[in-house]
C-alpha positions as CSV (number, residue, x, y, z in Angstrom):
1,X,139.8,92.9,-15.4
2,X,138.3,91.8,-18.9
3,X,140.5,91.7,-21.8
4,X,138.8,93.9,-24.4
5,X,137.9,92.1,-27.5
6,X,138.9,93.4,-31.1
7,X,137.6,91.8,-34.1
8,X,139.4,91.6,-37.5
9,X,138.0,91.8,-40.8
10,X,139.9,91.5,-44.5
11,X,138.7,94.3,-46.9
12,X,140.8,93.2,-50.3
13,X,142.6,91.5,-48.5
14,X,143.8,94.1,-46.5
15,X,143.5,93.4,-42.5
16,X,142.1,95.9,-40.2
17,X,140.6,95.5,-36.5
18,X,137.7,97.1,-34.6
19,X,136.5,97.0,-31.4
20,X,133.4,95.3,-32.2
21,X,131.2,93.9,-35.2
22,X,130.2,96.8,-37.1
23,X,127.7,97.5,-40.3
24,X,128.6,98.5,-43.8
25,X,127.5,102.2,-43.2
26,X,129.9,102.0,-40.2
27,X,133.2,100.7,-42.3
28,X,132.8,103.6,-45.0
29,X,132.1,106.5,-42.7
30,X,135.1,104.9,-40.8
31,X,136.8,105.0,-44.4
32,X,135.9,108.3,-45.1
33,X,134.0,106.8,-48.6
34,X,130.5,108.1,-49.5
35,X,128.3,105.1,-50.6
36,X,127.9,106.1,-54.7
37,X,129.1,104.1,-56.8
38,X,130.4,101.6,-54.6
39,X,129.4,97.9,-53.5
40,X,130.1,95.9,-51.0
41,X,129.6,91.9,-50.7
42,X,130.9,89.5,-47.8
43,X,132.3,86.3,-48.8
44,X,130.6,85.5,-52.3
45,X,127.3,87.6,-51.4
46,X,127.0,91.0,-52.3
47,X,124.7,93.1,-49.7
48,X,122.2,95.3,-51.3
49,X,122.6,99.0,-50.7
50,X,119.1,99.0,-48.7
51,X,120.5,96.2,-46.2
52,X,124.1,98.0,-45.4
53,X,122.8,99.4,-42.1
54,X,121.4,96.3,-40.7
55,X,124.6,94.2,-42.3
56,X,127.2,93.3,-39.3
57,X,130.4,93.0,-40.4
58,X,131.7,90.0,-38.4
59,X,135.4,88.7,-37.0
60,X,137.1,87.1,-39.8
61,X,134.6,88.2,-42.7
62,X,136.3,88.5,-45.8
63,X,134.8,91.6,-47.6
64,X,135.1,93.2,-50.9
65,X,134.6,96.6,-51.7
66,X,134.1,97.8,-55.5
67,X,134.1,101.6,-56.2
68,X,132.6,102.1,-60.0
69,X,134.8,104.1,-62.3
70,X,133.5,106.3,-65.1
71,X,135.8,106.4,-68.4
72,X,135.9,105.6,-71.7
């Protein structure tokens, strides 16, 4: 029997696990989150909106997510 593989990830520096890599557009739909006025980097780099579908999230990324607040 294989033992099924789970990856974890650290979004501010919060832990959660999947059962495999997954893109941006994945973790905020898993969120609930609609993509305006956020931003995502991994590590250091911050991933342009136009490459979140194509960005795999992998085990042990440390990724930060921004959400941009209006106010004065």
């Amino acid at each position: 029997m294989e033992e099924k593989q789970t990856i974890k990830i650290f979004l501010n520096k919060k832990e959660i696990s999947f059962d495999k890599e997954i893109t941006i557009i994945e973790l905020l739909e898993h969120l609930g989150k609609k993509p305006e006025g956020i931003a995502f980097a991994i590590g250091n780099k911050v991933i342009k909106r136009q490459d979140w579908g194509d960005t795999k999230i992998q085990d042990g990324n440390h990724v930060t997510m921004i959400k941009a607040v209006c106010g004065g």
